[in-house]
Residue, then its C-alpha position, 0 to 999 in steps of 0.5 A: x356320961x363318962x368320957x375317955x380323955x386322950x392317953x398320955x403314951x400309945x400303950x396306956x389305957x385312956x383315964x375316964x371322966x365324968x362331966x361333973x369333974x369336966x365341969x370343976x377342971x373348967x375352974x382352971x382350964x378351958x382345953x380338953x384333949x379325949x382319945x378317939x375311943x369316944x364316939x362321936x354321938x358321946x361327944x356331941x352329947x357333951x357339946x350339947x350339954x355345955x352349950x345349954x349351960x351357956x358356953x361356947x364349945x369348939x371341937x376338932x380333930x388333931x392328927x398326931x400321926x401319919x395313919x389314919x387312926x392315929x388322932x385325938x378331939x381338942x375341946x375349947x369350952x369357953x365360958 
């Protein structure tokens, strides 16, 4: 499963990640940020992944912006 993390400027394209790489970055951080590109099935999907592996996992919306669509996913993953 590949997932979109959060741009980094609103004309940048989204970088992809794959949930291997997701699982050697939990090595050095808990915290991921993914763009709103992602659906929220993929998303779920992820959740349900790690939670079979054993972590907790919280996700919630963050609004950066006042429209509607101007919003990104934070993810704790915590062994």
């Amino acid at each position: 499963m590949k997932l979109k993390l959060a741009r980094t400027t609103l004309k940048s394209k989204p970088k992809i990640i794959d949930l291997k790489k997701l699982e050697e970055e939990l090595a050095t951080k808990s915290i991921f940020y993914f763009d709103k590109d992602n659906s929220h099935k993929e998303l779920k999907e992820m959740i349900e992944h790690f939670e079979e592996k054993g972590f907790s996992v919280y996700m919630r919306e963050v609004k950066y912006g006042l429209d509607e669509n101007e919003y990104i996913y934070e993810v704790h993953i915590i062994a």
